[in-house]
LOLOSE-956906 format. One record per residue (C-alpha): residue number from 1; residue in one letter; chain; x, y negated, z negated. Coordinates in nm, 4 decimals. Each point is the difference from the previous one (the first is absolute). Example, Ala and Ser with C-alpha at 12.3 -4.5 7.8 and 13.67 -1.06 7.14 Angstrom:
2
   resi   resn   chain       east      north         up
      1      A       A     1.2300     0.4500    -0.7800
      2      S       A     0.1370    -0.3440     0.0660
END
This chain:
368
   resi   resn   chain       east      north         up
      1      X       A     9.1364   -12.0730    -7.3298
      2      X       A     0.1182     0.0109    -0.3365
      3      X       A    -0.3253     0.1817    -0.1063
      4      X       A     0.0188     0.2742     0.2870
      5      X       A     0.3690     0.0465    -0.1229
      6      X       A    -0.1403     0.1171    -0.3199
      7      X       A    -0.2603     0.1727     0.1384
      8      X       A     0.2112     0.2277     0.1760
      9      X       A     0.2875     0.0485    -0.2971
     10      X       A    -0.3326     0.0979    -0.2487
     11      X       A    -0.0603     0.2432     0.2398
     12      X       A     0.3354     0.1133     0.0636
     13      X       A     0.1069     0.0723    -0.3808
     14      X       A    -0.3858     0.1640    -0.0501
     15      X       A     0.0354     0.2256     0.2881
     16      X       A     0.0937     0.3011    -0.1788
     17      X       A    -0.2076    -0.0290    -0.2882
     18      X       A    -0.2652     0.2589    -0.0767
     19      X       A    -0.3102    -0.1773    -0.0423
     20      X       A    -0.1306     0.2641    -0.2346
     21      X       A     0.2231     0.0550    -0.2442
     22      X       A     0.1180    -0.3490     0.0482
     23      X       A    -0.3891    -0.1044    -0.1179
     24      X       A     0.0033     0.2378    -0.2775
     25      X       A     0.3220    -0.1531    -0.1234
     26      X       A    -0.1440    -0.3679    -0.0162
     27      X       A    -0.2771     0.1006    -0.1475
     28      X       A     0.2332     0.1589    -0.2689
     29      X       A     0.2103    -0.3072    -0.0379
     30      X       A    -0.3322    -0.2063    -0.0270
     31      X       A    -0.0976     0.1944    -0.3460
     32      X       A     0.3580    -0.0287    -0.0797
     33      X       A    -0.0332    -0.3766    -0.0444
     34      X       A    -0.3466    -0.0395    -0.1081
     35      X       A     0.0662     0.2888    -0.3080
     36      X       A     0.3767    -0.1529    -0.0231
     37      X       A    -0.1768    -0.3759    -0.0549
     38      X       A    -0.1847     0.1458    -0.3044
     39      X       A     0.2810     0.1545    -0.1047
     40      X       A     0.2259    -0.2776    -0.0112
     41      X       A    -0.2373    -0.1857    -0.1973
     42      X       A    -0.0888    -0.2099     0.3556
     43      X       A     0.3378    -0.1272     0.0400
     44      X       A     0.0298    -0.1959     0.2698
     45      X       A     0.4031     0.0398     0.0312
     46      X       A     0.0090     0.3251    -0.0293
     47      X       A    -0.2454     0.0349     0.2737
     48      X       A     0.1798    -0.2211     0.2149
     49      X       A     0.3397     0.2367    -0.0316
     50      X       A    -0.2289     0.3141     0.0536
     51      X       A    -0.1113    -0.2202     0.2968
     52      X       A     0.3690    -0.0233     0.1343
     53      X       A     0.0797     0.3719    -0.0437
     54      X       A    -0.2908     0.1353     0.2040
     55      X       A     0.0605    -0.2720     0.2608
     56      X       A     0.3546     0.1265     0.0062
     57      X       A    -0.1033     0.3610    -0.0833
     58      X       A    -0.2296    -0.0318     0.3435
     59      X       A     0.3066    -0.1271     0.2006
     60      X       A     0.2325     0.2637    -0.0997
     61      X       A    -0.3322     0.2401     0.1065
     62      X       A     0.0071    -0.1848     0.3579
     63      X       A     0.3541    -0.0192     0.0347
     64      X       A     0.0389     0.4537    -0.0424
     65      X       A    -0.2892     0.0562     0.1592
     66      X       A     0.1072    -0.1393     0.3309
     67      X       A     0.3071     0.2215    -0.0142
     68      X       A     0.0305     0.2847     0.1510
     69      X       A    -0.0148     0.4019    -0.1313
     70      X       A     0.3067     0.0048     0.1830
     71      X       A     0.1807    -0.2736    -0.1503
     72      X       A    -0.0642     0.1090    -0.3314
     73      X       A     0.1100     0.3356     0.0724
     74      X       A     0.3145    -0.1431     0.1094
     75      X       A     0.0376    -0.2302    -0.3282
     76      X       A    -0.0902     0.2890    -0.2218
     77      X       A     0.3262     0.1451    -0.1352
     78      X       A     0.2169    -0.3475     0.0035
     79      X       A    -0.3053    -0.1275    -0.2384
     80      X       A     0.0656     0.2916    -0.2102
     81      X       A     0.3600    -0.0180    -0.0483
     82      X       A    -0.0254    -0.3969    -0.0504
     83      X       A    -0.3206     0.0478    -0.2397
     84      X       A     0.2838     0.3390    -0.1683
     85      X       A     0.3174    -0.2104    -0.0556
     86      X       A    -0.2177    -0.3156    -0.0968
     87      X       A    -0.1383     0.2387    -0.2765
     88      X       A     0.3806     0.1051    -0.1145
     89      X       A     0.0543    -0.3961    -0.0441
     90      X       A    -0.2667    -0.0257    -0.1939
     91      X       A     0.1122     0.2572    -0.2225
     92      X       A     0.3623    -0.1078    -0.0219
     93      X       A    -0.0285    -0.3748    -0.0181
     94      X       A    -0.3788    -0.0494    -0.0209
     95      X       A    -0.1598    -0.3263    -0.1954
     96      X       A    -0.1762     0.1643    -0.3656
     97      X       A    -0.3516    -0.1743    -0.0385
     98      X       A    -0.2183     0.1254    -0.3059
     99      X       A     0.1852     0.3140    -0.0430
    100      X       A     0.0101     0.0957     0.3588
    101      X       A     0.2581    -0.0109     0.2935
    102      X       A    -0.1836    -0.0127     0.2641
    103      X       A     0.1254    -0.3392     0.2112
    104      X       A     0.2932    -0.0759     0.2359
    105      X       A     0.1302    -0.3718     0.0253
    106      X       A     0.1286    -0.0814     0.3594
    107      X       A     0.0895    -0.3154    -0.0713
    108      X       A    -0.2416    -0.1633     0.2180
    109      X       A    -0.3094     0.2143    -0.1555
    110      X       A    -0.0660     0.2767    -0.2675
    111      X       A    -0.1269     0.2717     0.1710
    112      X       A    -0.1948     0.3399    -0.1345
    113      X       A     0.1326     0.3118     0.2259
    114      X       A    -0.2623     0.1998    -0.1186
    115      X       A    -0.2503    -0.1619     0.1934
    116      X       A     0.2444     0.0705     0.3240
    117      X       A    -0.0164     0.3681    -0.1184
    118      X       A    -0.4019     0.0339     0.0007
    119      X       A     0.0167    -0.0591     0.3942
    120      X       A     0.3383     0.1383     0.0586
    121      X       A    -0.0888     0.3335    -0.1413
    122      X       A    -0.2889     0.1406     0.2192
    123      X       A     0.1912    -0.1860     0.3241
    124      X       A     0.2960     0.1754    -0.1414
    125      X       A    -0.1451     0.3751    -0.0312
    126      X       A    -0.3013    -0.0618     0.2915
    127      X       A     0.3177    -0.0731     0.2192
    128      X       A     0.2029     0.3275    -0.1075
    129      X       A    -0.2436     0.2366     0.0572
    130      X       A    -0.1090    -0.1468     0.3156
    131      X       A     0.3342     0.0598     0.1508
    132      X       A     0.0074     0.3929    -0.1383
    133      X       A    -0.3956     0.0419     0.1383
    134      X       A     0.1210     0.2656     0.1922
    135      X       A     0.1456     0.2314    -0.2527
    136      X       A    -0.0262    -0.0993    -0.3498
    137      X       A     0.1992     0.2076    -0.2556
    138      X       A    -0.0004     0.0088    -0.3829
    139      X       A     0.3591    -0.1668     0.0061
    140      X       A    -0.2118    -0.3163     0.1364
    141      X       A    -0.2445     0.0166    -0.2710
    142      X       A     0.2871     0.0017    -0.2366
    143      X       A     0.1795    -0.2662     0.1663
    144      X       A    -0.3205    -0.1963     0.0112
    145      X       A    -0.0347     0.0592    -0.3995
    146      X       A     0.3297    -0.1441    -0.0314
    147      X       A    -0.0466    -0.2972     0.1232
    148      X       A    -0.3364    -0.0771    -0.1900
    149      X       A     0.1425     0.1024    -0.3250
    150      X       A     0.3054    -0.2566     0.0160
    151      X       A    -0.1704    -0.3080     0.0252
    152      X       A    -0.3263     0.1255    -0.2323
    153      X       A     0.3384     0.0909    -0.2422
    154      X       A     0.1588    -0.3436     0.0373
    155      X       A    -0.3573    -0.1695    -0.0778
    156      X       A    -0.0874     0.2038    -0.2742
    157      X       A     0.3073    -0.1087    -0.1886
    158      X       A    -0.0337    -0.3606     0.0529
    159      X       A    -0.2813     0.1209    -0.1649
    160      X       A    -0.3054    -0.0756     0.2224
    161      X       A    -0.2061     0.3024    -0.0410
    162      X       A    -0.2773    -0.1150     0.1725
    163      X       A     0.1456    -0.1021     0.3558
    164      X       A     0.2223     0.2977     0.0010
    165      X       A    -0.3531     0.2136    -0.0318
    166      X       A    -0.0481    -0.1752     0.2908
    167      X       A     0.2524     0.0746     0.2042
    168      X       A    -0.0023     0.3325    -0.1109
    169      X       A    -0.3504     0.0309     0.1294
    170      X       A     0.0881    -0.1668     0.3271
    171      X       A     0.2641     0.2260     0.1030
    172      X       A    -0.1800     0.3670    -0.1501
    173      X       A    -0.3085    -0.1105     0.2279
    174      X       A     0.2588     0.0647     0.2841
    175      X       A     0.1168     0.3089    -0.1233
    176      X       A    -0.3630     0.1373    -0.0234
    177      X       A    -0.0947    -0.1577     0.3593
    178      X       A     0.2553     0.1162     0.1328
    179      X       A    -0.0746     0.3837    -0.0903
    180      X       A     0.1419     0.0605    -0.3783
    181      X       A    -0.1314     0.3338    -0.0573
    182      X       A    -0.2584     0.0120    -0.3308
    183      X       A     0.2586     0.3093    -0.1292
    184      X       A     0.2678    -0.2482    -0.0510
    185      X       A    -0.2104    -0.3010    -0.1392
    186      X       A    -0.1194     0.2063    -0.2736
    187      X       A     0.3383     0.0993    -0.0420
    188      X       A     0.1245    -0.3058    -0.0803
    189      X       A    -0.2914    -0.1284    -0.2130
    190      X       A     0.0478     0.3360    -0.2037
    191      X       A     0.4047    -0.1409    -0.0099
    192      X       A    -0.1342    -0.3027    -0.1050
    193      X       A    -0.2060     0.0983    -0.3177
    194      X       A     0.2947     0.1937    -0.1201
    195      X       A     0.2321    -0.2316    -0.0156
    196      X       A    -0.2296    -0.2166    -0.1465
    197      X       A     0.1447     0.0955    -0.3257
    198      X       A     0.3679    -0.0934     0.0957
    199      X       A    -0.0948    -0.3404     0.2295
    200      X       A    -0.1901    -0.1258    -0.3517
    201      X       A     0.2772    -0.0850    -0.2013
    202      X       A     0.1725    -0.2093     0.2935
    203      X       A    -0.2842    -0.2448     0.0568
    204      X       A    -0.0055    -0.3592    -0.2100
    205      X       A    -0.1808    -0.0320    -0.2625
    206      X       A    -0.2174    -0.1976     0.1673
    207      X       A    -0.1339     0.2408     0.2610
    208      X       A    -0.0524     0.2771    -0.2614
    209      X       A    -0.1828    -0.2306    -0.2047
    210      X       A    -0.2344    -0.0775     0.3367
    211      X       A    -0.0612     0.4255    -0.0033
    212      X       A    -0.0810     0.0025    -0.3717
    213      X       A    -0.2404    -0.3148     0.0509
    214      X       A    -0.1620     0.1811     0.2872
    215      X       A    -0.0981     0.3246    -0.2285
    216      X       A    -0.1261    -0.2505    -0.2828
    217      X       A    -0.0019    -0.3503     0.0177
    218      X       A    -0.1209    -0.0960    -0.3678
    219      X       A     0.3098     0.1405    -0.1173
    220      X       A     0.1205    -0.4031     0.0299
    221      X       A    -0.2587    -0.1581     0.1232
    222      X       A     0.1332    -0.3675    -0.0698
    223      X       A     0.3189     0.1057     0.1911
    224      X       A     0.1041     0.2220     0.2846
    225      X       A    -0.4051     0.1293     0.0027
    226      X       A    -0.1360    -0.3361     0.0019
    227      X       A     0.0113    -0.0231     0.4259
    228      X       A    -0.1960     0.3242     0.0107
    229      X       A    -0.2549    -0.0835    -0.2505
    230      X       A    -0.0961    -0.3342     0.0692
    231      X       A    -0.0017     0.0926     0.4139
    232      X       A    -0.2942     0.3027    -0.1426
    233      X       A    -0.1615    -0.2155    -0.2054
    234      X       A    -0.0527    -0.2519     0.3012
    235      X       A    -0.0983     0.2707     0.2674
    236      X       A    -0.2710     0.1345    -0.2601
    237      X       A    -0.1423    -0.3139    -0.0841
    238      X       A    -0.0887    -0.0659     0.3616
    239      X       A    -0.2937     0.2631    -0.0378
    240      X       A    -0.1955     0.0975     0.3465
    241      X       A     0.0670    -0.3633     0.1860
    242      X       A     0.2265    -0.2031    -0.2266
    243      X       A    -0.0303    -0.2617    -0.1818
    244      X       A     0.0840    -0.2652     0.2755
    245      X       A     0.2362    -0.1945     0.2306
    246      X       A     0.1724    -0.1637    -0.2808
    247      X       A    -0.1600     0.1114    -0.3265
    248      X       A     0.2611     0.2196    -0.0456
    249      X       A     0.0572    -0.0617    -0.3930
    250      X       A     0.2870     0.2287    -0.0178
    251      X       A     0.1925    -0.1701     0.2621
    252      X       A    -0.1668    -0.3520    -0.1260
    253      X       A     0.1160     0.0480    -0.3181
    254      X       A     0.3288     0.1019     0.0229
    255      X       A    -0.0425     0.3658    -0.0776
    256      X       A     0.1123     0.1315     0.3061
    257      X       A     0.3908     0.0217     0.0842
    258      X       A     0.0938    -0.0665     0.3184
    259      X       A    -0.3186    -0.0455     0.1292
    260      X       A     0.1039    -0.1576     0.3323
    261      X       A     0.2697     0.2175     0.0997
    262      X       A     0.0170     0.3716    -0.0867
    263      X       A    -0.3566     0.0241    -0.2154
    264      X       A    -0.2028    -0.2226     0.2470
    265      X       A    -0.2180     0.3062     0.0780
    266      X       A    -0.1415     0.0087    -0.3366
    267      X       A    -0.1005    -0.3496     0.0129
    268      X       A    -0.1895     0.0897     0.3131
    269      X       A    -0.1386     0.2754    -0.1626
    270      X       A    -0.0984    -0.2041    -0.2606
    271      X       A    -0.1981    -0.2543     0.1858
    272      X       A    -0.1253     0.2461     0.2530
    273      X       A    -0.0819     0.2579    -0.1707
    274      X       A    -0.0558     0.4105     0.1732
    275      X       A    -0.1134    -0.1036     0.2758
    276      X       A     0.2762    -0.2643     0.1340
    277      X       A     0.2551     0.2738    -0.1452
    278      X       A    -0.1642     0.2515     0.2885
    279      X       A    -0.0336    -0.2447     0.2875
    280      X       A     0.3283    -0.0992    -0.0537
    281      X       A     0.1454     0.3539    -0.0348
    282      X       A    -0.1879     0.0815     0.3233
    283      X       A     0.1323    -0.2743     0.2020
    284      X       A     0.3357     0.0904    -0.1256
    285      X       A    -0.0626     0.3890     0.1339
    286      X       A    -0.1312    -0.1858     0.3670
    287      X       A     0.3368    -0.1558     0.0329
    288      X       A     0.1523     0.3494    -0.1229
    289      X       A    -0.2208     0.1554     0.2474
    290      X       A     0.0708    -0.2539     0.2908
    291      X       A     0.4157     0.0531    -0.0669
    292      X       A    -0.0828     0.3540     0.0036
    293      X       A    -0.1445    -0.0141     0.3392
    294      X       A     0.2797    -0.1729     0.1205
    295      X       A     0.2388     0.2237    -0.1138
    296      X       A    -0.1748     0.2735     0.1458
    297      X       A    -0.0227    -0.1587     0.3891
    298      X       A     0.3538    -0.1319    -0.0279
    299      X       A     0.1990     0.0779     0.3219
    300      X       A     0.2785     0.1687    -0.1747
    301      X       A     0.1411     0.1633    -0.3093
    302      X       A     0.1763    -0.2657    -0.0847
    303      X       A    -0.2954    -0.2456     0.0076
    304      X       A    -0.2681     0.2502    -0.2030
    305      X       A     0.3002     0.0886    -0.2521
    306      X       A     0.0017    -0.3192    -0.0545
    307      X       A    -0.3732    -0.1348     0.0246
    308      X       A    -0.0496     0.2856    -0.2597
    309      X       A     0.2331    -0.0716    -0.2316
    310      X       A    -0.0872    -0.4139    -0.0201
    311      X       A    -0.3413     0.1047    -0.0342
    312      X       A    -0.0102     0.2017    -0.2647
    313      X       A     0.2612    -0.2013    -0.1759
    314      X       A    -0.2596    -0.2379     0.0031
    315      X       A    -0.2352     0.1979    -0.1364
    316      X       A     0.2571     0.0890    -0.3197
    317      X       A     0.0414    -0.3637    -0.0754
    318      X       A    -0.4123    -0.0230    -0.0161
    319      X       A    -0.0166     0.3100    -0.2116
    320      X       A     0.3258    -0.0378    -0.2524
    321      X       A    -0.1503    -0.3689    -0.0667
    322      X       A    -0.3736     0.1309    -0.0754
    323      X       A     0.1180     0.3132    -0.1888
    324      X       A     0.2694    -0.2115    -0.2204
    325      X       A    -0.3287    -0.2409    -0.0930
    326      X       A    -0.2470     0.3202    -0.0735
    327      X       A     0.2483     0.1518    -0.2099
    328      X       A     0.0670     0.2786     0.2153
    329      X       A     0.3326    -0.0525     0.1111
    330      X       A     0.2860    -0.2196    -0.2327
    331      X       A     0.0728    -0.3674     0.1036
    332      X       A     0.2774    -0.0044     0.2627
    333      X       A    -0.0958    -0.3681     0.1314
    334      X       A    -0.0998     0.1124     0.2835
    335      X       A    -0.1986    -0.3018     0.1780
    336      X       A    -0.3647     0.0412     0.1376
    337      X       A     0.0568    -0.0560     0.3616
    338      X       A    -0.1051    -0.3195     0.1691
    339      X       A    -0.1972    -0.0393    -0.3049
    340      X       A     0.2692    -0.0916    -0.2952
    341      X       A     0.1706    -0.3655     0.0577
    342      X       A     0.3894     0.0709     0.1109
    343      X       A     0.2265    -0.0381     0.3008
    344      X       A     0.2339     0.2097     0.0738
    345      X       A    -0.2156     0.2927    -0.0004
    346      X       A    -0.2734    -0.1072     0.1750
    347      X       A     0.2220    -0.0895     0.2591
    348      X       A     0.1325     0.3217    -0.0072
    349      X       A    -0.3330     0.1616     0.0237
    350      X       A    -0.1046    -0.2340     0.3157
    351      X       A     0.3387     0.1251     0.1741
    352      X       A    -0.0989     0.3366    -0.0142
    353      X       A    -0.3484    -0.1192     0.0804
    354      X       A     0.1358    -0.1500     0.3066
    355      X       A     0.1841     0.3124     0.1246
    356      X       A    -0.3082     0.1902    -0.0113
    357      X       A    -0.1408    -0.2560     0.2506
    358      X       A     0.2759     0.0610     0.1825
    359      X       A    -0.0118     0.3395     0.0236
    360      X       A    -0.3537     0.0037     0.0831
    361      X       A    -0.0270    -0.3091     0.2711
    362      X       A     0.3965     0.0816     0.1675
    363      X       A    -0.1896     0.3680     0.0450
    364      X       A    -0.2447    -0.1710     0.2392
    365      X       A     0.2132    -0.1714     0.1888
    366      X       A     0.2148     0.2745     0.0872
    367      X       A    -0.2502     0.1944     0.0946
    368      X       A    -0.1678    -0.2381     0.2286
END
């Protein structure tokens, strides 16, 4: 009985998973853990936590992926407004960790709004536009820009550069999904680089130091370039096919910073070399191209505004991570996804993994 029971609930909560990209995501986690085991130097705690936050990571991917397009829709702007005012509290009576305001105490848990933003944001805009489908203006575009440029602004003060890039990304994916002409996006990059000039002398020190370091990284290489050059020393040293599942010396030997969280991919590029760099950039671009596809037979605007935009979010954490660890882009701690060890936003990720399930499996059932 009690085994037929759980028979039936497995089958319940799995329902509405796509089995592709579902696959393609556990094999993903899978080199997570083996590369993140090396990394670690084969601890077996921190395994065991990375353990815990995929098991509760794959929950949170059940739990949204059995809800409904339409409920989502529904939740989309109270989300935003919570995930907006939570943001203000931050800001006015925020807990200061290393230099950084970027956590809310509740009393019965410190919380990180940001993380509430990087769902609430394509929801937020994928849900306005849907309603104006009909007849969208250039007030709505401005509107829309609005609200994407106050919480990016409240982030990017606390300062958290990287997860306001982020969110920034999320929400312009709508805009340019949704019809943004090419005219006006040039515009504003051309805006952009001229008030370059101006924006540069209100940044911290610390994030014009990560620009500098970016242009020339032996300028202080035992300081603020050290990340960089260590992270390209290890990716060249792993030749053709790498030296290894963990001969890694740079990560071995302490070299590396960070090596399990935001510069994991150049430990994987040390011990795999060329070759595991490409297969795992191509399996990254099949679960690109599988969200894609979703996106694209999505019932609704709402649902391929959205499909889009988690999608190709994805694909900006994947390409911010390797670009900061080539040395083609500065170090925003950006994580690699379901590859780095971390929590909070691989649960994040597996949320928005689980509403593209839901777009894609809910479309089937309605129209059956």
């Amino acid at each position: 009985m009690i085994k037929h029971l759980l028979s039936r609930w497995i089958q319940h909560i799995t329902k509405h998973l796509d089995q592709t990209l579902f696959g393609m995501l556990l094999l993903l986690m899978l080199i997570g853990l083996i590369v993140l085991y090396s990394a670690s130097g084969q601890s077996a705690g921190l395994m065991a936590k990375q353990g815990l936050n995929l098991l509760i990571a794959f929950s949170c991917m059940c739990l949204f992926a059995n809800i409904s397009p339409q409920r989502l829709e529904i939740a989309a702007l109270p989300l935003y407004v919570l995930g907006l005012l939570l943001l203000v509290g931050v800001t006015l009576v925020g807990e200061t960790s290393h230099g950084a305001r970027r956590w809310l105490n509740l009393g019965v848990a410190t919380i990180q709004p940001s993380e509430i933003m990087k769902l609430a944001m394509p929801l937020m805009l994928a849900w306005y536009f849907a309603k104006r489908e009909d007849a969208i203006r250039w007030s709505d575009y401005l509107l829309a820009a609005v609200l994407l440029i106050l919480p990016v602004g409240l982030i990017a003060k606390q300062p958290d550069l990287g997860t306001a890039l982020l969110i920034g990304a999320s929400g312009f994916y709508v805009l340019f999904f949704v019809g943004l002409s090419w005219r006006f996006m040039l515009g504003i990059g051309l805006t952009i680089a001229a008030a370059i000039p101006f924006v540069w002398p209100m940044l911290h020190d610390y994030q014009r130091k990560r620009v500098l370091i970016l242009l020339d990284p032996s300028q202080d290489p035992l300081g603020a370039g050290y990340h960089t050059i260590q992270a390209m020393i290890a990716m060249g040293s792993g030749g053709l096919a790498g030296k290894g599942w963990l001969n890694g010396t740079q990560s071995r030997l302490d070299f590396l910073p960070e090596r399990h969280t935001d510069f994991i991919f150049a430990v994987f590029g040390e011990e795999f070399g060329l070759l595991g760099v490409v297969l795992l950039a191509l399996l990254f671009l099949l679960i690109i191209g599988r969200g894609m596809i979703i996106a694209a037979n999505a019932q609704n605007l709402f649902g391929r505004l959205l499909a889009s935009s988690i999608t190709l979010t994805f694909f900006t954490y994947a390409f911010v991570n390797m670009g900061m660890v080539c040395g083609i882009l500065p170090v925003v701690g950006v994580p690699l996804p379901l590859i780095s060890y971390g929590g909070t936003s691989l649960v994040t990720l597996m949320i928005g993994f689980g509403i593209l399930m839901s777009i894609q499996t809910h479309k089937k059932l309605v129209s059956s």
